[in-house]
C-alpha positions in Angstrom: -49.9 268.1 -1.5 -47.9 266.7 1.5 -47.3 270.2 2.8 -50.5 270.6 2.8 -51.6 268.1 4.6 -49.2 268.8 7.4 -50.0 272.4 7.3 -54.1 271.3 7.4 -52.9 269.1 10.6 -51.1 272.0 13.1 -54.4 273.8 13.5 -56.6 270.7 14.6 -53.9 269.3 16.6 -54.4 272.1 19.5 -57.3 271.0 20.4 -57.3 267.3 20.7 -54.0 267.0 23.3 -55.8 268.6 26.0 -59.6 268.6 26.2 -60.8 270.9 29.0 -62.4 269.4 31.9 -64.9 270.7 34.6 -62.8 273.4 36.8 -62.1 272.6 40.3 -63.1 275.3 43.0 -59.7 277.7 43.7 -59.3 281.1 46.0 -56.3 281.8 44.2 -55.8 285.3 42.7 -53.7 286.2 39.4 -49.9 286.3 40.0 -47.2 288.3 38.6 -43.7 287.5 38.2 -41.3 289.2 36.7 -37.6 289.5 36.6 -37.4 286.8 38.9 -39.6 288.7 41.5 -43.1 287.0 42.7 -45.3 290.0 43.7 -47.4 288.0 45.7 -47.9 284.4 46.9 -49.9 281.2 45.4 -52.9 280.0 47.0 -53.5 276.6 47.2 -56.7 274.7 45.2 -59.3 272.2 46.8 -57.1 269.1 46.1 -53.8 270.0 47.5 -52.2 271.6 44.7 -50.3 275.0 44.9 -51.3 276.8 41.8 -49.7 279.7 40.5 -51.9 281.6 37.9 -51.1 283.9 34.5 -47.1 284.2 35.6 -46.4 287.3 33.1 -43.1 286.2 31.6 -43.3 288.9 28.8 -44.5 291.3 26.3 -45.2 291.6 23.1 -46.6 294.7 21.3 -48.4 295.9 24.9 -50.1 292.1 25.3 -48.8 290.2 28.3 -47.3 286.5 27.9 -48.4 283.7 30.4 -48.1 280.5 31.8 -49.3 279.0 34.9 -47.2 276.7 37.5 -49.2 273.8 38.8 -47.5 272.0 41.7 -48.1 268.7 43.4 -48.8 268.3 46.9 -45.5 266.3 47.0 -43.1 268.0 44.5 -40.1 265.8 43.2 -38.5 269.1 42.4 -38.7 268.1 38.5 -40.9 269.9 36.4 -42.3 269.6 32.6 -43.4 272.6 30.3 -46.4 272.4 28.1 -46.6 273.7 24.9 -50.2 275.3 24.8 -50.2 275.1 21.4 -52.4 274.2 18.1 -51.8 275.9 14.7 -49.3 278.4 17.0 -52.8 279.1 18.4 -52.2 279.2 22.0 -55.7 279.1 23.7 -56.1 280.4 27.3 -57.7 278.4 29.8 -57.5 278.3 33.6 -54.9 275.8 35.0 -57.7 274.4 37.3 -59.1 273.1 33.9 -56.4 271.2 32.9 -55.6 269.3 35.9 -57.4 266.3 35.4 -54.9 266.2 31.9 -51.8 266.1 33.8 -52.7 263.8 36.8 -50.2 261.3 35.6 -47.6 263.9 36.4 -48.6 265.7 39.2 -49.5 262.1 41.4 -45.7 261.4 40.6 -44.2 264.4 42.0 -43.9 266.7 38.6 -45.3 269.9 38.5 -46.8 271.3 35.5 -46.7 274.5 33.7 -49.1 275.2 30.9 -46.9 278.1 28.7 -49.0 280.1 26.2 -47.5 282.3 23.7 -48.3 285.2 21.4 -50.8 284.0 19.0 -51.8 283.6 15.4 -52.7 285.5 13.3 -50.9 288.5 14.9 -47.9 286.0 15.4 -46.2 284.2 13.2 -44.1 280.6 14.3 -40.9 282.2 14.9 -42.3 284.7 17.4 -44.3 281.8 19.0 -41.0 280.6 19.3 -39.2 283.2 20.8 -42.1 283.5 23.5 -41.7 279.7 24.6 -37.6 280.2 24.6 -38.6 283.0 26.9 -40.7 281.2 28.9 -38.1 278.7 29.6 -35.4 281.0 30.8 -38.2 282.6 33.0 -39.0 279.2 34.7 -35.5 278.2 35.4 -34.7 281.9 36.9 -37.5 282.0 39.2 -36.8 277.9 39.8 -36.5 278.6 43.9 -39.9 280.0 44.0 -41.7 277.3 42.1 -40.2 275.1 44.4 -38.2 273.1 41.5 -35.2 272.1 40.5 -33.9 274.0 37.1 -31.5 271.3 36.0 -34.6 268.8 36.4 -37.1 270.7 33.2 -38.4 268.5 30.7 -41.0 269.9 27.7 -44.4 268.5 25.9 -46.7 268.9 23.6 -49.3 267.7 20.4 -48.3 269.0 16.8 -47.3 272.4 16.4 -46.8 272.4 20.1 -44.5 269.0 19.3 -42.5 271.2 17.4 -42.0 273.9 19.8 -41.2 271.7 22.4 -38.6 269.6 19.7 -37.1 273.4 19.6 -36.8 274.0 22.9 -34.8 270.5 23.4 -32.7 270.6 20.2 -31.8 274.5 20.7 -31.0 274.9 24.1 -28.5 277.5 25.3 -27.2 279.3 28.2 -28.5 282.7 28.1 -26.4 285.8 27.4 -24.7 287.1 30.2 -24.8 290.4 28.7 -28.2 291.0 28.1 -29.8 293.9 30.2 -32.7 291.8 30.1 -32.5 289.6 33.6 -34.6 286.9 31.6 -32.5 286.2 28.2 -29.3 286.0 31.5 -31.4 283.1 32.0 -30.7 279.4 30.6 -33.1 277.8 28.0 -32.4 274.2 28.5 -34.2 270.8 29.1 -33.3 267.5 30.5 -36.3 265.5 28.3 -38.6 266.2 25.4 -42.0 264.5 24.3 -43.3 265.3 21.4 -46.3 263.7 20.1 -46.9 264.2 16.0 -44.6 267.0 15.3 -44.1 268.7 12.1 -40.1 269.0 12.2 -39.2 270.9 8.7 -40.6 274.0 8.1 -38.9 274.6 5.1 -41.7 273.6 2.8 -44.4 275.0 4.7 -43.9 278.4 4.8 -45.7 281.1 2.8 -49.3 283.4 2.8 -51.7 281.0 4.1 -55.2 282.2 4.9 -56.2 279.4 6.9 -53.1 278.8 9.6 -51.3 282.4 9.2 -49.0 281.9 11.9 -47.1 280.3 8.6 -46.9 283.7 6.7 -43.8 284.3 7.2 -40.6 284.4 5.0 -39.1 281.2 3.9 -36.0 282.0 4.8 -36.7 282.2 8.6 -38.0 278.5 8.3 -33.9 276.7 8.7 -33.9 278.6 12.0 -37.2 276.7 13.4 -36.6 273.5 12.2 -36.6 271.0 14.4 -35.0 268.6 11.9 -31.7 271.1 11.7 -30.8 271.3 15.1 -30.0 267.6 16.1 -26.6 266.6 17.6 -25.2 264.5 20.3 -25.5 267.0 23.1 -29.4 266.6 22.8 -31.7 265.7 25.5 -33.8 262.8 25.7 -36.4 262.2 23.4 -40.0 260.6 23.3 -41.4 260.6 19.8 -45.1 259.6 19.7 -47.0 259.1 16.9 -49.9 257.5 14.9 -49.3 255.1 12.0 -52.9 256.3 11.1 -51.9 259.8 11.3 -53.3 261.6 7.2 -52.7 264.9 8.7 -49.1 264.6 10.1 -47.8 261.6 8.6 -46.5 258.9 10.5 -42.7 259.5 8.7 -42.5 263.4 10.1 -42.0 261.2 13.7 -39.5 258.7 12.1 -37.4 261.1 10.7 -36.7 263.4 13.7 -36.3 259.6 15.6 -34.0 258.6 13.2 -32.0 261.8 12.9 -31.9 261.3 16.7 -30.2 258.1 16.7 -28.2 258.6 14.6 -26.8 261.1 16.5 -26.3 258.7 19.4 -29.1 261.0 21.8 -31.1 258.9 24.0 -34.1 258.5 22.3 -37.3 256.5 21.7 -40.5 256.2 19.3 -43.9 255.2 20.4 -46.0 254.1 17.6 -50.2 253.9 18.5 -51.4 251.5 15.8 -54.1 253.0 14.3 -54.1 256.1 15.9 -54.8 259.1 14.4 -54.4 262.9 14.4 -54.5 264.0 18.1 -55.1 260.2 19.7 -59.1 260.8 18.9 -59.8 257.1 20.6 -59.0 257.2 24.2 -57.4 254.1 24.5 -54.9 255.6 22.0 -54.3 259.0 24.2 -54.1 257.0 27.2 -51.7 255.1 25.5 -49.4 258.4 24.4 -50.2 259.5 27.8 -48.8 256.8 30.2 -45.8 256.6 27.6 -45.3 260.2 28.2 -45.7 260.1 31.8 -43.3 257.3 32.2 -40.3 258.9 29.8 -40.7 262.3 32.5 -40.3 260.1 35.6 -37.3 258.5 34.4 -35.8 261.0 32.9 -36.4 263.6 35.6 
């Protein structure tokens, strides 16, 4: 039954960390960069921003992989990933959406990059996985022309994109100097991690499923993307938020992965919204979650 109920949560979750708002007016075209290489440049929106829009930062089976860069007026030079992610459903949207969802970060200097990856129920979690890893080395290669620093990256995200972003933290490494591949040369690492109401252990969760199928896979791929697995003292700082009214992903997923944390002597901390459910429904409670997060980035950053 409890795998159930987290499994019932990672679907729902998508959709309440980052509700769409009305668009702000943009020239900007689509960019491509690949390899490192920007085709052409950003344009920049109505409000200052400098927007870059559907970065290609792979493939998979002929369907492109993007995210978008969103950068403040007054970059810090830090910068913070977001998990577009709910149920491994990654939904598009245009960055100029999402703005209003991110002020927090932007008015302090952070930019912002929305990362979607391949989705279910074509993909499965460890592709989704794979994608955001991608998408990490991607950002910190092409670093100079984002205007940010690549030793200043921090990660976010709501459910099952708090686990991809727990995966990106707690299995960083330093690309494969071997690789043909310009982008797996790349680094995947982070400085800070916020992860609101992840699901860290796969390993009871995996298995046909005709409602989330991104968690049809086999169970013995579940060690290798499990948050829960990969904590040790070389791990970078982590905000844990969660509700203690959470029925979907229980309150004790987040105390676990906090504990584990300590444990291991990381720098790490646990923000608990009392009576907050699911995805922060009440807005005092996401505001809550969101000024927590906000303020981990900037002084973490």
């Amino acid at each position: 039954m409890r795998s159930l109920v987290l499994v019932t949560a990672l679907l729902l979750a998508g959709c309440a960390t980052a509700a769409p708002v009305a668009p702000a007016q943009s020239s900007s075209a689509p960019q491509r960069i690949t390899g490192g290489v920007a085709d052409n440049q950003p344009a920049a929106s109505t409000d200052g921003l400098t927007i870059f829009r559907d970065v290609v930062y792979g493939h998979h089976d002929g369907m492109a992989n993007v995210h978008d860069v969103i950068r403040p007026q007054n970059p810090s030079g830090a910068a913070v990933l977001y998990m577009v992610s709910g149920g491994w459903n990654s939904r598009w949207a245009a960055p100029e959406t999402r703005i209003a969802n991110f002020r927090l970060l932007l008015d302090a200097g952070i930019t912002v990059i929305p990362v979607h990856h391949g989705s279910a129920p074509r993909f499965k979690v460890p592709e989704a996985h794979a994608d955001v890893k991608r998408a990490l080395r991607h950002v910190s290669l092409n670093a100079a022309t984002y205007g940010i620093d690549a030793k200043r990256l921090g990660v976010f995200g709501g459910s099952a994109g708090g686990h991809l972003s727990l995966m990106l933290g707690l299995n960083g490494d330093d690309g494969d100097p071997a690789s043909e591949d310009p982008v797996l040369r790349g680094p995947s690492r982070v400085k800070a991690v916020v992860a609101y109401y992840p699901p860290v252990d796969l390993r009871r969760m995996t298995g046909p499923n005709e409602r989330f199928p991104a968690l049809d896979f086999p169970v013995d791929q579940a060690a290798a993307i499990s948050p829960i697995l990969f904590v040790d003292a070389n791990d970078p700082a982590t905000l844990i938020v969660h509700g203690d009214a959470d029925t979907l992903v229980p309150i004790s997923s987040g105390l676990s992965i906090h504990d584990a944390l300590k444990q291991a002597g990381v720098k790490t901390d646990m923000i608990t919204i009392s009576g907050g459910d699911h995805g922060f429904t009440e807005p005092a409670h996401r505001a809550q979650a969101t000024a927590a997060m906000a303020k981990w980035f900037k002084e973490n950053l």
